[in-house]
Backbone as numpy.savetxt, mean C-alpha at the origin, in Angstrom:
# Nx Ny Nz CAx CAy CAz Cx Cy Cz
6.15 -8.17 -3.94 5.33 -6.97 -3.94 6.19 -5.71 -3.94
7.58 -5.48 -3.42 8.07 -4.52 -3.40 8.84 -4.34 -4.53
8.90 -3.52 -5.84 9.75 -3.95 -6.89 11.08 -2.82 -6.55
10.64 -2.09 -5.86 12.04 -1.17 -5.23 12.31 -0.46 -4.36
12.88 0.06 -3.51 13.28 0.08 -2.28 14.48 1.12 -2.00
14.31 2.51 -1.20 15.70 3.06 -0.50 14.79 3.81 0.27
15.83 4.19 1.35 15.27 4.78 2.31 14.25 6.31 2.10
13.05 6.39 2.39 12.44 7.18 2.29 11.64 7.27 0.76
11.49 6.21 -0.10 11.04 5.74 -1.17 10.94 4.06 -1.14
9.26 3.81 -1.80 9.41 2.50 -1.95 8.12 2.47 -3.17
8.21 1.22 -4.41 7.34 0.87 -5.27 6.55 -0.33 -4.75
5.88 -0.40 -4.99 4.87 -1.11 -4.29 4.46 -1.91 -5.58
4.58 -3.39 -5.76 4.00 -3.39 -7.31 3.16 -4.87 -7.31
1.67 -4.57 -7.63 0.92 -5.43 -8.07 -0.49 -5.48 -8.67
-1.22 -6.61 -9.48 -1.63 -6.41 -10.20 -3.33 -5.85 -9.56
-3.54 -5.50 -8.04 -4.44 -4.82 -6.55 -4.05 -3.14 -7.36
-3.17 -2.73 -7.72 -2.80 -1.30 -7.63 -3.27 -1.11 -9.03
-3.75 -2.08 -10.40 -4.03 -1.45 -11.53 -5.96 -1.06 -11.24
-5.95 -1.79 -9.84 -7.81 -1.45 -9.94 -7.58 -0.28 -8.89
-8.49 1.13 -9.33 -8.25 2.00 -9.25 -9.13 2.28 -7.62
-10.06 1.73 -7.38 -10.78 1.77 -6.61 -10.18 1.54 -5.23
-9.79 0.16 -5.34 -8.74 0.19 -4.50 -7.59 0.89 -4.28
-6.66 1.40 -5.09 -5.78 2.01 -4.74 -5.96 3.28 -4.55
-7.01 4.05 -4.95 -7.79 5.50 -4.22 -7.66 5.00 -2.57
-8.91 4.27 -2.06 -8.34 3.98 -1.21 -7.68 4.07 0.02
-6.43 3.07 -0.95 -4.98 2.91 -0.25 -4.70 4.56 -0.20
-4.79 5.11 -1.23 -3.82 6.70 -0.80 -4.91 7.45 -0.06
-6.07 7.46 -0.07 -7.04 8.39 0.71 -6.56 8.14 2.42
-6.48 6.23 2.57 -5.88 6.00 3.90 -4.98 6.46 3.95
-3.75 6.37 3.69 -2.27 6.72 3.81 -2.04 8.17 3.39
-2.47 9.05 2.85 -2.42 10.25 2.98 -2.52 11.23 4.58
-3.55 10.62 5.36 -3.36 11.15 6.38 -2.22 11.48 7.61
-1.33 10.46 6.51 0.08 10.12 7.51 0.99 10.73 7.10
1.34 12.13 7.93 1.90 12.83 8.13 3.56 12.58 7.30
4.07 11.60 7.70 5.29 11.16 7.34 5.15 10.29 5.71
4.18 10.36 5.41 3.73 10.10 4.07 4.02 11.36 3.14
5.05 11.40 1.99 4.37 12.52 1.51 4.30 12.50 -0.08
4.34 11.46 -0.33 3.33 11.36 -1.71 3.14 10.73 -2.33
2.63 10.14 -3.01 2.00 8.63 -3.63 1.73 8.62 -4.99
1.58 7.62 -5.69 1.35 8.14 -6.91 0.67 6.18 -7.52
-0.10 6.48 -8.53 -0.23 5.20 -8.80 -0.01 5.08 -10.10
0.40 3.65 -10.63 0.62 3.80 -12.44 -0.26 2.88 -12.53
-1.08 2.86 -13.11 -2.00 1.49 -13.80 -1.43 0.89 -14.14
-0.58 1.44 -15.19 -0.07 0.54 -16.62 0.65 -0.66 -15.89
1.61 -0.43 -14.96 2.69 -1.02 -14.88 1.81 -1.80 -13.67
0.89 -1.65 -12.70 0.05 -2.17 -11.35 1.33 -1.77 -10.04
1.57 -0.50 -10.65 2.78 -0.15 -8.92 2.02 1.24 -8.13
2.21 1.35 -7.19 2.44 2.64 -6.00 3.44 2.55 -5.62
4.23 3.80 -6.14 4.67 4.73 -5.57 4.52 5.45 -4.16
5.20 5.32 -3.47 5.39 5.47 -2.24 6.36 6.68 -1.49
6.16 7.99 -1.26 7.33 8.56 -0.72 7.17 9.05 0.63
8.28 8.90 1.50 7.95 8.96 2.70 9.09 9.33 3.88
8.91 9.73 4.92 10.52 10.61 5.68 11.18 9.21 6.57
12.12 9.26 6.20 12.71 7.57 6.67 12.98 7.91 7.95
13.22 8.81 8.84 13.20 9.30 10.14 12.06 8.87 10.79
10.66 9.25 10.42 9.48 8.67 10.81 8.98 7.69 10.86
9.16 7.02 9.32 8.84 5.48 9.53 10.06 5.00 9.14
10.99 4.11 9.91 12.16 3.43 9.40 11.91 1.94 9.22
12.67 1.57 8.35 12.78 0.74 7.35 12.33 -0.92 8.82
12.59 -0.83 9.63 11.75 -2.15 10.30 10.51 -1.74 10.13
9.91 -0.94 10.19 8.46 -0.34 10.80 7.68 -0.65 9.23
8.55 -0.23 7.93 7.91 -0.72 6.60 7.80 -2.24 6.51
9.29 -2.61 7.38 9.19 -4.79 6.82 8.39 -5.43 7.48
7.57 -4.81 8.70 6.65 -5.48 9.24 5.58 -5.29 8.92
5.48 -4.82 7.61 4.47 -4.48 6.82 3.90 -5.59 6.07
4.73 -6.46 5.67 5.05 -7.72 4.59 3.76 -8.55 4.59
3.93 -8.63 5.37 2.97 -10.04 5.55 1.13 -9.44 5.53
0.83 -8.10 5.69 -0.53 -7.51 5.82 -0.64 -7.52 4.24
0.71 -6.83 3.73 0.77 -6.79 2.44 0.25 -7.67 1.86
1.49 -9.02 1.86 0.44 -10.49 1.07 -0.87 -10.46 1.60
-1.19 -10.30 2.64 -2.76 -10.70 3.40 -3.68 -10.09 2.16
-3.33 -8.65 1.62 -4.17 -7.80 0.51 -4.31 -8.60 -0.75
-2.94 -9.00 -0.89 -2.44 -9.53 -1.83 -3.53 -10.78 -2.60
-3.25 -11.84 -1.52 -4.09 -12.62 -1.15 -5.52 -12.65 -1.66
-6.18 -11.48 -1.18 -7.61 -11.56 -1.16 -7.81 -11.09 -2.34
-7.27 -9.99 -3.08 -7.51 -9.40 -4.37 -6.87 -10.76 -5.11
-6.64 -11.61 -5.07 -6.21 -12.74 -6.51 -7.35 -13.14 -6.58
-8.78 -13.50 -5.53 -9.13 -13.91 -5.82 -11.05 -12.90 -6.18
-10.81 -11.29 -5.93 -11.29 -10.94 -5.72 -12.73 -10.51 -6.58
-13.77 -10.11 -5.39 -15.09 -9.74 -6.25 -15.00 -8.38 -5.72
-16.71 -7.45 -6.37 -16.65 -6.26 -4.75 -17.34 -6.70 -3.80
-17.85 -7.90 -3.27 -18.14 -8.00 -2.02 -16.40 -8.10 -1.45
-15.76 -8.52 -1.73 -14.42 -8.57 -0.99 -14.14 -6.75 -0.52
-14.76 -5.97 -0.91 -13.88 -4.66 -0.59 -14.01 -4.60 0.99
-14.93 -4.32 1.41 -15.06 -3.95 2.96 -14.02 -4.95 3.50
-13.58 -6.49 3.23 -12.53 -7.13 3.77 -10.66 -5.98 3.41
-11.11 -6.00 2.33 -9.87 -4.81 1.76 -9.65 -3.66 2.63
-10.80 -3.13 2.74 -10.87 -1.55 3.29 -10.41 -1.71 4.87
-11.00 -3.25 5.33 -9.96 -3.04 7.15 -8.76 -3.53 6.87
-8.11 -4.23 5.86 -6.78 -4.87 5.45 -5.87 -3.00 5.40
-6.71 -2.03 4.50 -5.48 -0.66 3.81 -5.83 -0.37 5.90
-6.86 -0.48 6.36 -7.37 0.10 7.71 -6.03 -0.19 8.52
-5.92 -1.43 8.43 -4.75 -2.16 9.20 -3.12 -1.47 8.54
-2.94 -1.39 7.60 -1.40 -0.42 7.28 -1.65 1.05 8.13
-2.41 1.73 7.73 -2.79 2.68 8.63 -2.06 2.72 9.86
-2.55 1.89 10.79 -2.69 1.53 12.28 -0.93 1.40 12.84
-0.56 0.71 11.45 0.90 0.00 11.66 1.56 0.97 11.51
1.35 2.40 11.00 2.20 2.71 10.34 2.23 3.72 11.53
C-alpha cells in the first residue's frame, strides 16, 4: 500500500483511492489534522498523496498504521456501498491513531 515514503511525505497507493467517494472521505477525515498538510488524490494511478510535519507524526506513529490500512484494504476488494459506513469507522479509526 505504501508506494513511497520520506519523512514528512508518503504515497499511499491503491486501487480504494481511484473511488472517489471514498477517498473524499479519507481527506475530509484527515484534513482536520493539524499536522496534516495536504493531500492530494490521483485516480489515474489509485494513490494519495500524503504531506505531513514529521515532528508531529513520526514515522512509528505512521507504521502502526499498517495493518488498519490492510483492514480498508481488505474490505474495499471486496466492496459494495453497503460496505461504506464499515469504511467510514475504518478512515474514523486513522483519525483517532493519528
Amino acid at each position: 500500500m505504501i508506494s513511497s515514503f520520506f519523512d514528512g511525505r508518503v504515497r499511499l497507493k491503491s486501487k480504494m483511492f481511484k473511488d472517489k467517494v471514498i477517498t473524499d472521505e479519507i481527506i475530509f477525515t484527515l484534513s482536520s489534522i493539524k499536522a496534516i498538510t495536504y493531500m492530494e488524490r490521483n485516480e489515474v494511478t489509485g494513490s494519495l498523496l500524503i504531506e505531513y510535519d514529521p515532528i508531529k507524526i513520526p514515522f512509528m506513529k505512521l507504521k502502526s498504521l499498517l495493518p488498519l490500512l490492510e483492514d480498508m484494504k481488505s474490505v474495499y476488494d471486496n466492496y459494495t456501498p453497503e460496505d461504506f459506513d464499515t469504511m467510514r469507522k475504518l478512515i474514523a479509526q486513522l483519525k483517532e491513531k493519528l
